[in-house]
C-alpha positions in Angstrom: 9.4 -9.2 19.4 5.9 -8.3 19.7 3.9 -5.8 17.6 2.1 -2.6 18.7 -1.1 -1.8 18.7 -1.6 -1.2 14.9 -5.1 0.9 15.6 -3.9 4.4 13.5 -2.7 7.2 15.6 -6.0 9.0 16.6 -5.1 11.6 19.0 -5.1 15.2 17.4 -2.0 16.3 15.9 -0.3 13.0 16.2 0.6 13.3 12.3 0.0 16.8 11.3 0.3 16.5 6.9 0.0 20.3 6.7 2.8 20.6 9.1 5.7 19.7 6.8 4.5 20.9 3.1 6.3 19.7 0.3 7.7 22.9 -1.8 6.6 23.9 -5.0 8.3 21.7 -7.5 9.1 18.9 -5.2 8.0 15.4 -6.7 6.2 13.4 -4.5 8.3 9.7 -3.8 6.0 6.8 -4.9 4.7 8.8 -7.8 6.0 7.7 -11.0 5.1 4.2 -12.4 7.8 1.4 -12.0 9.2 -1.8 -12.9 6.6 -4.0 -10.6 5.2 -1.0 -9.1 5.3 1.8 -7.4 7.5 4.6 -6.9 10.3 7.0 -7.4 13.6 8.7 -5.4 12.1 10.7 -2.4 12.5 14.5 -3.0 15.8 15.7 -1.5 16.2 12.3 0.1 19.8 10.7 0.0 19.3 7.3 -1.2 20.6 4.8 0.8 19.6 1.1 -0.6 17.4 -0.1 -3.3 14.3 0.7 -1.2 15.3 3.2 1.7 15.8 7.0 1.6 17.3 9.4 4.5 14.3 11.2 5.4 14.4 15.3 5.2 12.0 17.7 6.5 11.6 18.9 2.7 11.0 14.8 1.4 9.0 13.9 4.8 5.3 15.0 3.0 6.3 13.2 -0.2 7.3 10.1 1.0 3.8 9.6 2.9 2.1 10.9 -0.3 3.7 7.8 -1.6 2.6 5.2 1.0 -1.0 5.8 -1.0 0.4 3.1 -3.2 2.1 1.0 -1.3 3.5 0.4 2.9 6.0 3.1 3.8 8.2 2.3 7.2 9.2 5.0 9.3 12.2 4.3 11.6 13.5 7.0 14.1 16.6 6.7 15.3 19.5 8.8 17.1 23.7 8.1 16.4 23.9 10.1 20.0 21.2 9.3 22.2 20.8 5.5 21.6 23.5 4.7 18.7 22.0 0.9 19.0 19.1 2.4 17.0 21.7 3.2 14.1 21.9 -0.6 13.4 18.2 -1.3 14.2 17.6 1.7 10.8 20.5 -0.1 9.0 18.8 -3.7 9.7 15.5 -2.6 8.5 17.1 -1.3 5.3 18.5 -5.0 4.6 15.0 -5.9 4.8 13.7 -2.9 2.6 16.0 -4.5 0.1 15.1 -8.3 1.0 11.4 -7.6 0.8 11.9 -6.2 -2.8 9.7 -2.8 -2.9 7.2 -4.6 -0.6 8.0 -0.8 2.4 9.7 1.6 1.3 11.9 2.6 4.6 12.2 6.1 5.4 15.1 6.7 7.8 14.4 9.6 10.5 17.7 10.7 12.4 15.8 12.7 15.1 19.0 14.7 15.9 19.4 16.1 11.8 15.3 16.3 11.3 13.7 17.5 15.2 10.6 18.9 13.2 9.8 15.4 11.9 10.1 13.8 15.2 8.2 16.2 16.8 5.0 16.2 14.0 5.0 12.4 14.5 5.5 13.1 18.0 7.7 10.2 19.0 7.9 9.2 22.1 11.4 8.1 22.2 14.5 6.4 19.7 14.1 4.0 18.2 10.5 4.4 16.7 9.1 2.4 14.1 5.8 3.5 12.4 4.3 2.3 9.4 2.1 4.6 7.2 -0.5 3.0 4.7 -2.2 5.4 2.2 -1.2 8.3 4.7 -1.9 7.0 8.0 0.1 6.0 10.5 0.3 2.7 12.6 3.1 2.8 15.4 4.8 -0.5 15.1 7.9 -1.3 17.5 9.8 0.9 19.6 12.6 -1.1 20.9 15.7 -2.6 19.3 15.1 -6.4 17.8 17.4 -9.1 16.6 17.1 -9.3 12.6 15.3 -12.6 12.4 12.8 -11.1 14.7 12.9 -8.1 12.7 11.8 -10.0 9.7 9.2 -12.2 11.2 7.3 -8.8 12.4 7.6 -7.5 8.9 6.2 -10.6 7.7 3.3 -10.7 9.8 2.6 -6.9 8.8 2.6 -7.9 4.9 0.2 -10.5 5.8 -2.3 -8.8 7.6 -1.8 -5.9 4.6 -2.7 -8.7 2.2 -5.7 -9.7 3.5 -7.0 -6.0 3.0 -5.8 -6.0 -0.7 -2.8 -3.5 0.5 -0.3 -5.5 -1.9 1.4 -2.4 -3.9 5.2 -2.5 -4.2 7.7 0.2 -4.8 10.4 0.9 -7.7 13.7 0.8 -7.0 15.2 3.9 -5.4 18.8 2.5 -6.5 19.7 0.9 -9.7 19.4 -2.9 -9.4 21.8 -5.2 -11.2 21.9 -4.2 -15.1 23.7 -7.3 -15.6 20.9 -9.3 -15.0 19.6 -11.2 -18.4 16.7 -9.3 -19.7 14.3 -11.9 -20.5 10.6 -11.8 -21.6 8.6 -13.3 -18.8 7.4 -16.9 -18.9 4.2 -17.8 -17.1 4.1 -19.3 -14.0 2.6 -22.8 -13.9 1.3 -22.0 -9.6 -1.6 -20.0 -11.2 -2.7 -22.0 -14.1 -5.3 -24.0 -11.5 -7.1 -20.7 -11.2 -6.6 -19.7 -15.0 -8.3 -23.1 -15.7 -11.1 -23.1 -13.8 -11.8 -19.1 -14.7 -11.5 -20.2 -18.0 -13.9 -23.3 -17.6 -16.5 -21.1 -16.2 -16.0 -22.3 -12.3 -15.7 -19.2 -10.2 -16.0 -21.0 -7.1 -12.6 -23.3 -7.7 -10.7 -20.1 -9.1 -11.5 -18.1 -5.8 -10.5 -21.8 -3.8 -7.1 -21.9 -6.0 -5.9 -17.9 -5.9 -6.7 -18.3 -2.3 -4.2 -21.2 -1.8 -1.6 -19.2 -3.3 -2.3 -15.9 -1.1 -2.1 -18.4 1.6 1.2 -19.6 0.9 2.8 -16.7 -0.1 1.1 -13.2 1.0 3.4 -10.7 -0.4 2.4 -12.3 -4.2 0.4 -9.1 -5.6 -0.5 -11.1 -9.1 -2.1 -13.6 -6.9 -3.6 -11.2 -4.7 -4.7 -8.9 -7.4 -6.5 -12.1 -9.5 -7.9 -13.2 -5.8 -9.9 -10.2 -5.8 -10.9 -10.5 -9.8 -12.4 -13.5 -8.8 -14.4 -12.6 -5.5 -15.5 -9.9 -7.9 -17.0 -11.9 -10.3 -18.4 -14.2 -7.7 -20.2 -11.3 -6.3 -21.6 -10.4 -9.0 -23.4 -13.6 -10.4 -26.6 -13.9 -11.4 -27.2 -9.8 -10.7 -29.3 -8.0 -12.2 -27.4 -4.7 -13.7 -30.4 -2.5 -13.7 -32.0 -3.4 -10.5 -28.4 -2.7 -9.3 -28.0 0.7 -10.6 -31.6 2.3 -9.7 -30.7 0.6 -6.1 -27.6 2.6 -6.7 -28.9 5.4 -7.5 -31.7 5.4 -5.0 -29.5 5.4 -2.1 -26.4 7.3 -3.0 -24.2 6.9 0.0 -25.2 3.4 0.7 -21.8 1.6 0.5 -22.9 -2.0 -0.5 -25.0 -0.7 -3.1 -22.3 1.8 -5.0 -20.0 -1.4 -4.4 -21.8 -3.8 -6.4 -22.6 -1.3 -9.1 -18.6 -0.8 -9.3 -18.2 -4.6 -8.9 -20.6 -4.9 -11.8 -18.9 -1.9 -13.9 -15.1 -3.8 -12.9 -16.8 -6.9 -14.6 -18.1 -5.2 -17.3 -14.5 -3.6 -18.5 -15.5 0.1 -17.6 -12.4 0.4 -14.9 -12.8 4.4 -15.0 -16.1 4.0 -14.0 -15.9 1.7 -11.4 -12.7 3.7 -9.7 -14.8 6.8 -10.2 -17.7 5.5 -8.1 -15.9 4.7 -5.5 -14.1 8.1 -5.4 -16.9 10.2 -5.3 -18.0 7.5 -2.2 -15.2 7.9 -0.2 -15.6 11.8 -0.7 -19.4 12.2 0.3 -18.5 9.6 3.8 -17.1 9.7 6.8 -15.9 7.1 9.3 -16.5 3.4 8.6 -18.5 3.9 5.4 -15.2 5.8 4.2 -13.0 3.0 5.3 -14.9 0.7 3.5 -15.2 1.9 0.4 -11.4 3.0 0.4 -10.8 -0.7 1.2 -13.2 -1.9 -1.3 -11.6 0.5 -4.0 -7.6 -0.6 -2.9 -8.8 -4.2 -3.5 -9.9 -2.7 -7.1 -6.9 -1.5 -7.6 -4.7 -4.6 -6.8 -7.0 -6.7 -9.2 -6.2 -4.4 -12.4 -2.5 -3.6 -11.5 -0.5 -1.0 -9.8 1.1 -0.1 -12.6 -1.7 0.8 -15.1 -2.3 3.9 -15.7 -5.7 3.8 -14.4 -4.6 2.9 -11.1 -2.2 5.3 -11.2 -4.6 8.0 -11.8 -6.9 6.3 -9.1 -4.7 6.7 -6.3 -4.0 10.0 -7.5 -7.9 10.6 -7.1 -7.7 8.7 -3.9 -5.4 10.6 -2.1 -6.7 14.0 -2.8 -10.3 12.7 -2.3 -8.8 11.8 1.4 -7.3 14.4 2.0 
């Protein structure tokens, strides 16, 4: 099964976000911090698997709020006018639960939610559509066999990767309380890179995290210390001052307020560094935005989506978007 074009939905009204308001009170899904990651129970959503939530015209806002942290899936389907799709929404929520928080699924039934399909304006059932940090990608609009199904998915959380998207979702539904609670033991895969950080060789840390992104795309602790490294490769042998009056000099030049944040990550002033990059995505438009969005989601992934900073950041994020 072949993807669609993942170039975001650019026609006017193709995702209207001030069509379906969340009301007063209503928490936003993906909000709350979690057990290795994001996210909490969608807003007047029936939960329906670990990581998938019947979508409702009062939960549609919140769950896309929450695909600021990590990839939301949107599947449309229709028990009377194509009841295969029923099975293509319950396939896709085995894989919600496979992936482990990786998507959230939000399952549309066109027929109980018309206002949703229409504001997404689908074309027909079923409809996949993925939405990172609030925008949407369509991604398959046919029925698929599971394997295939998996192998698209796949290739989604790899191309995600690669542009430090790596978040994961909480559990919607309680997981296994059986399971033995033990503290965490580390993992030999990244002491190559842990080594050589520690031994002063940048270069060989950024060659040994990228090994392990390349083996296994969906690993956010790799990912995250990927970026940590790049980071501090970037920023060797600059000079901090010369940085920050070139900063300062041109305000809404992106590689300039980068580095300074770069420098600031590197430095241990996280606040600083997210708030940089805030005010940047605020005062630009267009590919300057994208890029320092991008270059502030990779931030994120190398400090953790579950400290409080980040949390805060997105937070800041999403309203300086939007």
């Amino acid at each position: 099964m072949g993807l669609m074009s993942t170039t975001p939905f650019s026609r006017p009204g193709a995702v209207d976000l001030s069509a379906l308001k969340r009301p007063a009170g209503a928490a936003p899904a993906g909000a709350g911090p979690g057990p290795g990651g994001q996210g909490a129970p969608a807003a007047s959503g029936a939960v329906v698997g670990s990581y998938a939530v019947e979508v409702t015209d009062q939960s549609f806002q919140s769950l896309l709020e929450s695909s600021m942290g990590a990839l939301v899936l949107l599947v449309f389907y229709s028990p009377t006018q194509m009841p295969t799709s029923v099975q293509l929404a319950d396939d896709l929520t085995t894989l919600a639960d496979e992936f482990e928080g990786a998507f959230l699924l939000g399952r549309v039934d066109v027929d109980a939610a018309p206002e949703i399909a229409q504001a997404v304006q689908v074309p027909t059932v079923p409809y996949v559509v993925a939405v990172v940090q609030g925008r949407p990608m369509p991604l398959f609009q046919d029925v698929a066999p599971l394997e295939d199904l998996r192998a698209a998915l796949t290739q989604v959380m790899q191309q995600l990767a690669t542009q430090g998207m790596t978040g994961r979702h909480r559990p919607l539904a309680p997981v296994d309380a059986t399971a033995p609670d033990d503290e965490p033991k580390p993992d030999p895969r990244y002491a190559p890179a842990e080594d050589a950080l520690a031994a002063g060789n940048i270069e060989g840390a950024v060659a040994e995290y990228q090994k392990l992104v390349d083996a296994s795309p969906g690993d956010t602790e790799a990912a995250g210390g990927l970026v940590m490294a790049r980071l501090l490769q970037r920023t060797q042998g600059v000079d901090l001052a010369t940085a920050r009056q070139a900063a300062a000099d041109r305000p809404d030049d992106v590689e300039a307020q980068t580095l300074v944040a770069d420098l600031d990550m590197a430095g241990g002033h996280v606040d600083d560094a997210f708030a940089r990059l805030i005010d940047l995505v605020r005062r630009t438009s267009d590919d300057d935005r994208d890029r320092a969005r991008t270059h502030l989601i990779g931030l994120f992934a190398a400090v953790g989506n579950d400290d409080p900073r980040v949390l805060k950041g997105r937070r800041d994020l999403t309203s300086a978007l939007f």
